[in-house]
C-alpha positions as CSV (number, residue, x, y, z in Angstrom):
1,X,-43.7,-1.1,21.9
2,X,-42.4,-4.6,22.6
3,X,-43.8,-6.3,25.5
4,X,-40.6,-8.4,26.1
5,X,-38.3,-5.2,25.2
6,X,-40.3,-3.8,28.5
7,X,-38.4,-6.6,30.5
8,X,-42.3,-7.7,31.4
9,X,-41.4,-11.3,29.8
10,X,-38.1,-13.9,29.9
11,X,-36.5,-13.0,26.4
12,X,-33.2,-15.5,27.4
13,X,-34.6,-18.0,24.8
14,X,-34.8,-15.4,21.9
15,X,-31.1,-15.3,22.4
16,X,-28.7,-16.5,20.1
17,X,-26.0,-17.1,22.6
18,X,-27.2,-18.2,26.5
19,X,-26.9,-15.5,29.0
20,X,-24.9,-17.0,31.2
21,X,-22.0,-18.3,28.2
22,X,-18.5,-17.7,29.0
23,X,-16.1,-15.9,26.5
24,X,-13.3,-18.4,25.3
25,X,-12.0,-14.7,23.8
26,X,-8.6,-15.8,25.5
27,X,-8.2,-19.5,25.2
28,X,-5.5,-21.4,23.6
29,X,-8.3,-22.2,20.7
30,X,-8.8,-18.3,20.3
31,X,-5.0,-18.0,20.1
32,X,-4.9,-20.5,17.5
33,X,-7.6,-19.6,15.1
34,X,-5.7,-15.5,15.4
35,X,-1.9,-16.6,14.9
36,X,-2.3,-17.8,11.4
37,X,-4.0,-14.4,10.0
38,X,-1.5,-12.7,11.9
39,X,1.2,-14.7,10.7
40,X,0.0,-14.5,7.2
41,X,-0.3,-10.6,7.7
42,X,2.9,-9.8,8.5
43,X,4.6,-12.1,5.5
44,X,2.5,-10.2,3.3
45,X,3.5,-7.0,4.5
46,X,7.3,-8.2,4.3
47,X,6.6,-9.1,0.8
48,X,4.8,-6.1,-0.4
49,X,7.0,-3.4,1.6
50,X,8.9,-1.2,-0.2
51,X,12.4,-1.8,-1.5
52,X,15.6,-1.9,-0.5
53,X,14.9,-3.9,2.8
54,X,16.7,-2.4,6.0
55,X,17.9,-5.9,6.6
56,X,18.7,-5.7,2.5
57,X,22.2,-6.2,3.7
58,X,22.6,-9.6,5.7
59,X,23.7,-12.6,3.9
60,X,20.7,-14.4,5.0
61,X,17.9,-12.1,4.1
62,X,19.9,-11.5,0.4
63,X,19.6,-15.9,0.2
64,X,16.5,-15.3,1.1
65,X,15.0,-12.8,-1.7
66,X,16.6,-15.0,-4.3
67,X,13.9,-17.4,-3.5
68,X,11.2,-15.3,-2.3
69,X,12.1,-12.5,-5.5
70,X,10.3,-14.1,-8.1
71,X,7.4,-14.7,-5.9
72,X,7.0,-11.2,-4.9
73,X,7.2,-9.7,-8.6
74,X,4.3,-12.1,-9.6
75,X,2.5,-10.8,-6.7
76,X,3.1,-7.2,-7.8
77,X,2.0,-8.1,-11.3
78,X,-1.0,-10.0,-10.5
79,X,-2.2,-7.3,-8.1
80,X,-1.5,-4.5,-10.5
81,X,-3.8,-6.8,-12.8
82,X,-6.7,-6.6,-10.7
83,X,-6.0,-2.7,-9.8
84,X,-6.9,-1.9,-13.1
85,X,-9.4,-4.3,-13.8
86,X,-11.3,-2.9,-10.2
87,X,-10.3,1.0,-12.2
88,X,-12.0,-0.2,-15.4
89,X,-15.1,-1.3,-13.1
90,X,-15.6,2.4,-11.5
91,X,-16.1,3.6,-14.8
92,X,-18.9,1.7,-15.0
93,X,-22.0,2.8,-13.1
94,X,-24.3,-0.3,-11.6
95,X,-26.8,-0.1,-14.4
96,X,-24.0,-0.2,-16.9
97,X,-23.0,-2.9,-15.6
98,X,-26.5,-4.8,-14.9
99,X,-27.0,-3.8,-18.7
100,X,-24.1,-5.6,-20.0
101,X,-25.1,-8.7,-17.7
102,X,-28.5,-8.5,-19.1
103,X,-27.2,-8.4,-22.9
104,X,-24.8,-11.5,-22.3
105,X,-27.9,-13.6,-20.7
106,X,-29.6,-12.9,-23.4
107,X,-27.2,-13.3,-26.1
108,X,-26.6,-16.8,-24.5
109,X,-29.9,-17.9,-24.5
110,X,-30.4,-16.9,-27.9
111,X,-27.6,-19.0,-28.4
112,X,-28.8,-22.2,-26.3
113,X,-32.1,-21.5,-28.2
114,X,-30.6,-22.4,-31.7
């Protein structure tokens, strides 16, 4: 067993943060570093929520999808893009894959070599 895990030794300088640190958990830079995930969150979620809207009715929000429309359906096409490329990856086993890695490198180096 370890001496200092037997409290027998100081073990404050093994630390990576000092004992006696105070949590800036709940300061204004805290607050700023989370609101632009958050903010970022939720506008995705707006964006990829199911159709029609409930506030599909307003003028506004209707102004608004004619701008924000053409983004959205790239999104959705570009993300059902790499949902079947990630489908046509599970097939694959890891060795599969390290195979086909293995017979590219060398192809290229044979390659390189002439």
């Amino acid at each position: 067993m370890n001496i200092a895990a037997l409290g027998l030794l100081p073990w404050d300088s093994y630390l990576p943060v000092p004992y006696d640190a105070r949590s800036k958990l709940f300061g204004i830079d805290a607050l700023s570093k989370l609101l632009l995930p958050v903010l970022g969150g939720a506008a995705l979620a707006i964006l990829l929520s199911p159709w029609p809207h409930p506030l599909g009715s307003s003028a506004a929000w209707k102004a608004l999808m004619r701008v924000v429309g053409p983004l959205r359906r790239g999104c959705l096409r570009f993300g059902s893009l790499i949902e079947r490329g990630d489908e046509v990856l599970r097939q694959w086993s890891a060795a599969g894959i390290s195979l086909l890695l293995v017979s590219l490198l060398l192809a290229a180096s044979m390659l390189a070599a002439n």
